[in-house]
N, C-alpha and C positions, 0 to 999 in steps of 0.2 A: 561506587559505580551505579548508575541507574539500570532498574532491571522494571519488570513487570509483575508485579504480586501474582500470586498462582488461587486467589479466592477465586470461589465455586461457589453457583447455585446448586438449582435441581441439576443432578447429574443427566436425569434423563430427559432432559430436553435442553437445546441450544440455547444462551444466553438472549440474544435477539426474540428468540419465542417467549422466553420468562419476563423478558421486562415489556414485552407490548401486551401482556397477558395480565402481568400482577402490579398497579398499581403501584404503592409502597417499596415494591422491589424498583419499578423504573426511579420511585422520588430520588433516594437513597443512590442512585447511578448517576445521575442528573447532578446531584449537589457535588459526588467525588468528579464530575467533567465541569465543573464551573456554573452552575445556574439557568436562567433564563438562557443566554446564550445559546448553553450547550443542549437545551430542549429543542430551538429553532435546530439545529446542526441535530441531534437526535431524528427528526421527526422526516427531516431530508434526507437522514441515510435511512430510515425505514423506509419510504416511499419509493426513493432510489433500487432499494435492495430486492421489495416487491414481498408478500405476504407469504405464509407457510401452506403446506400442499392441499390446505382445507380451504383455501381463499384464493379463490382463481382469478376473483374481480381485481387482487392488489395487485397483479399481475400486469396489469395495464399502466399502473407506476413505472415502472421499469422491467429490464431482462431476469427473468427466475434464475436464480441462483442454484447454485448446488446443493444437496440439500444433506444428502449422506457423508456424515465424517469420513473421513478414510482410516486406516489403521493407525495407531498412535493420536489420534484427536487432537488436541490443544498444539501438543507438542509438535505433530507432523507438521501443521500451519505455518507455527513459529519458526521451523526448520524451515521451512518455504520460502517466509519471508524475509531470514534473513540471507537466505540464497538472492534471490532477489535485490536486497541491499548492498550484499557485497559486489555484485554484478555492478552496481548502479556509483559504487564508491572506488571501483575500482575504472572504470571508464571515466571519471570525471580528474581521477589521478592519471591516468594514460595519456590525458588532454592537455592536463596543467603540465605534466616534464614533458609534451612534446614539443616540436620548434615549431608547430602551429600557433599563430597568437589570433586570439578577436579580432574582428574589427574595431572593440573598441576597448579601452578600460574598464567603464561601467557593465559591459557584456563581462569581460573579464575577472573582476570582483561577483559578480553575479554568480559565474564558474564554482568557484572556490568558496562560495557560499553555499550553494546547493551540494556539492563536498563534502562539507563538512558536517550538514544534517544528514546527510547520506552515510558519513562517519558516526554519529553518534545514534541512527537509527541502529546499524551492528553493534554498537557498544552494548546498546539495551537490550536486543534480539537476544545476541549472544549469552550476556548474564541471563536471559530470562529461559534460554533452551537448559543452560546448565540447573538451574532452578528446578525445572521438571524434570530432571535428573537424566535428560541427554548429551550427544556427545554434539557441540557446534562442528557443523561441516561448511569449508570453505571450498568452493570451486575454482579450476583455474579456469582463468578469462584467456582474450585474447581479441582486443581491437585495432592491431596491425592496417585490417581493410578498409576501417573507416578514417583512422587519423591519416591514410594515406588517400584519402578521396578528399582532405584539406579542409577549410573553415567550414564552409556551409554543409558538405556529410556530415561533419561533424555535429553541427546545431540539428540537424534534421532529426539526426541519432536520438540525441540527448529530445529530444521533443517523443518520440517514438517513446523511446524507455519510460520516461518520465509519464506519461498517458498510460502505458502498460501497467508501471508502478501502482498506480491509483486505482487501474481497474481490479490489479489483484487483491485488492486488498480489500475493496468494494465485495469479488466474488467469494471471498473466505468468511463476510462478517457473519451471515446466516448459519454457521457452521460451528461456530465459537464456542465453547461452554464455559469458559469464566468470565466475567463479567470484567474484572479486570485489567486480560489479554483483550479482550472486545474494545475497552475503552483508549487502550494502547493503539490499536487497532484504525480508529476511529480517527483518533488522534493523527498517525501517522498519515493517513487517509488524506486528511486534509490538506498536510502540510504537500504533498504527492500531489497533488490536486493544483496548489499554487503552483510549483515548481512545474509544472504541465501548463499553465497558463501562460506563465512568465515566457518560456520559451516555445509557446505555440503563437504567439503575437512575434518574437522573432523571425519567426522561420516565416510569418505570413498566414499563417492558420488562425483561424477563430478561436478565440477561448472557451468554448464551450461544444465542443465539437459531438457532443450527444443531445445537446440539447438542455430543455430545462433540469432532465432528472439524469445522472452521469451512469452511462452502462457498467454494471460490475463481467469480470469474465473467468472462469473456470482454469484449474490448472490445466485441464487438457488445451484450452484458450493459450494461454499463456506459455509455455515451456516452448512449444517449435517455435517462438518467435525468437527465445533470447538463445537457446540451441545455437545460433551462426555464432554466437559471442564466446561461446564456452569452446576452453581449450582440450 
């Protein structure tokens, strides 16, 4: 099963500080995310994420971040995010057994693809909460209201979630202390990111609905909106 390595930097500061600080520590982060690439995709989510409380100017990149772990650090995150995941895997399941269908196939295959990343983001979460030696916690959902408000609540939904998705995970990077959960992180980020695209041109929205650089958002951000979903 894929999980998430638990390496560690400096304890005492966030991964995101350590690698825009120490050189050699970014190389070494950069080659384990794929290269060149993943330097351009690096430098975006720094800019995006906005600088540390001593760098007011990076601030003008993007919205500041949170900046104080919460209790449990790495772990609480992870817990978060795959609260989060399961939310997002279980509404796309609620969708596919319902007698709602697309409008079309391609939407439809599309569905059950984004599903299934959405299934194997829990897979890794999952493994990787138990790794840092918690206990995975699954929420009960509940989208009754939307798959009864039919195709298009439907898509609007998934467009909503799927934006949320991305920002939470945008708002968690500064916070991160292993460079590995970070890069997992990062990762997931992205793919959150597409699946926000994909179905924000469905619904009629713009894909890029922050602009050049993508707003990250706080759990306080985050939680009352997916609250209506949770049973």
């Amino acid at each position: 099963m894929t999980t998430v390595s638990d390496e560690r930097g400096d304890a005492a500061r966030p991964a995101m500080q350590e690698l825009a600080q120490d050189a050699s520590s970014r190389r070494r982060f950069l080659r384990m995310m794929g290269g060149a690439g993943a330097a351009s995709a690096f430098a975006i989510f720094m800019a995006a994420c906005g600088g540390d409380d001593d760098d007011e100017s990076s601030a003008n990149a993007g919205t500041r971040m949170e900046k104080k772990p919460t209790a449990g650090g790495d772990l609480a995150i992870v817990q978060y995010a795959l609260t989060l995941e399961h939310l997002e895997t279980d509404f796309y399941n609620a969708v596919i057994n319902s007698d709602v269908k697309p409008p079309t196939r391609a939407l439809a295959r599309t569905i059950v693809m984004i599903r299934d990343n959405e299934q194997e983001h829990v897979d890794a979460l999952t493994a990787t909460v138990e790794k840092l030696g918690g206990k995975p916690e699954r929420p009960k959902t509940n989208f009754d209201a939307v798959i009864e408000g039919g195709a298009n609540k439907i898509l609007e939904t998934a467009a909503v979630v799927e934006n949320l998705g991305a920002a939470a995970y945008l708002g968690q990077a500064g916070r991160i202390q292993s460079k590995e959960i970070l890069a997992a992180a990062l990762a997931i980020h992205s793919v959150e990111g597409r699946h926000a695209a994909a179905l924000n041109t469905v619904v009629g929205k713009t894909i890029v609905p922050d602009g050049a650089f993508a707003k990250p958002a706080s759990m306080d951000e985050v939680l009352p909106q997916v609250k209506p979903f949770l049973a």
